[in-house]
N, C-alpha and C positions, 0 to 999 in steps of 0.2 A: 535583394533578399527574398527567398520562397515566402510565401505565404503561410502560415501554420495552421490554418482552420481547419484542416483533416484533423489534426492533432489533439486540438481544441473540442472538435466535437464528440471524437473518439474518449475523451476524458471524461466530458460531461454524461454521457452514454454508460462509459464502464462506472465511473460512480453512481449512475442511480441503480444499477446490477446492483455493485458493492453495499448501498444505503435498504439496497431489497433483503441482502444475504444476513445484514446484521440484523434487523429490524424482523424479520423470522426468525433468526436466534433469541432475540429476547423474548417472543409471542411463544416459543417453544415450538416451532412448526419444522424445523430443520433438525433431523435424527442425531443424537444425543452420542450416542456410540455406535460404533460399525465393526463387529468384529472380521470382517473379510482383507479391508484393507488397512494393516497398522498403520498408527499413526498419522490417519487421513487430516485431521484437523491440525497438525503440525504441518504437516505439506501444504494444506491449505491457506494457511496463512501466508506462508511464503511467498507461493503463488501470485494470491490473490493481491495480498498487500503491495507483494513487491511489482505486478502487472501496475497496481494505479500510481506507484512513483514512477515506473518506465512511460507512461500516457502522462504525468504531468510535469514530468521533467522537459517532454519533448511539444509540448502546450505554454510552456512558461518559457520557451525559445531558449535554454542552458542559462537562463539566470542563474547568479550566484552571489550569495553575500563575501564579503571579506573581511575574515576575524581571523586577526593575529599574523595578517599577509596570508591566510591560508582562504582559497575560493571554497567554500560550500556550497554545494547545491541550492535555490532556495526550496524545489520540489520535495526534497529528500528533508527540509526541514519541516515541512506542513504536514507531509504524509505523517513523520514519526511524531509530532504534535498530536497529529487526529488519531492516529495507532496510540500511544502511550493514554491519552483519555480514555479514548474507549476500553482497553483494555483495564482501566482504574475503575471506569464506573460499573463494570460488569461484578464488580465485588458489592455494589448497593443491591445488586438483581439478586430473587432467587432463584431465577434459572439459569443463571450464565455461571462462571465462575473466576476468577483472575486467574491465569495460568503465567508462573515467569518464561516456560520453557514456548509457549508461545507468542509472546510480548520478543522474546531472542528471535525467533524465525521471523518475525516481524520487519525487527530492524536487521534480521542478516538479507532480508527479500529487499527491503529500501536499498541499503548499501549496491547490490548485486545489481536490481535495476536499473538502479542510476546509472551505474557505471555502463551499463548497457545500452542507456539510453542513449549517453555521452557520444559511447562510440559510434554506435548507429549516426547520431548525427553529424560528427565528424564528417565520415565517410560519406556523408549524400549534403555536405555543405558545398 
């Protein structure tokens, strides 16, 4: 079996991006709205979130729990764990704000990834 420490570092890497991007959202350092590109912090979510379950799906070698005879990801369960807090606690902040329509792009970017992941890995097993 390959090795996965590309993967593994690539994760650890893209998450302290990820923990820089949040961590300026709450200090208010990251622009608030952008009238040029709609919607940019809905895509970005996506994106963003759904890039760190594709990096830890494929770091966590397609671990998956089994509930109810069904495999789940277990990346795709930590990501939306750490997404669904963060998103809860940005309602304590008063710079941030809970949005549900981004907490969706969230877990539609998990979902999407993942399966991304999957197959990428498939394919180069």
């Amino acid at each position: 079996m390959k090795s996965n420490r590309f993967w593994v570092m690539a994760f650890w890497f893209y998450l302290g991006i990820l923990m820089t991007i949040i961590i300026s959202a709450y200090m208010k350092i990251l622009p608030v709205k952008n009238s040029v590109i709609p919607f940019y912090d809905t895509i970005g979510h996506f994106i963003l979130i759904g890039i760190g379950a594709f990096l830890s799906h494929l770091a966590l070698k397609k671990r998956a729990i089994i509930f109810f005879s069904i495999p789940i990801p277990l990346a795709a369960i930590l990501v939306s764990l750490f997404t669904v807090t963060e998103e809860f606690l940005q309602k304590f902040s008063p710079n941030r704000t809970f949005d549900l329509v981004d907490l969706t792009a969230d877990l539609c970017g998990i979902v999407l990834f993942t399966w991304l992941a999957q197959k990428k890995s498939l394919k180069n097993s």
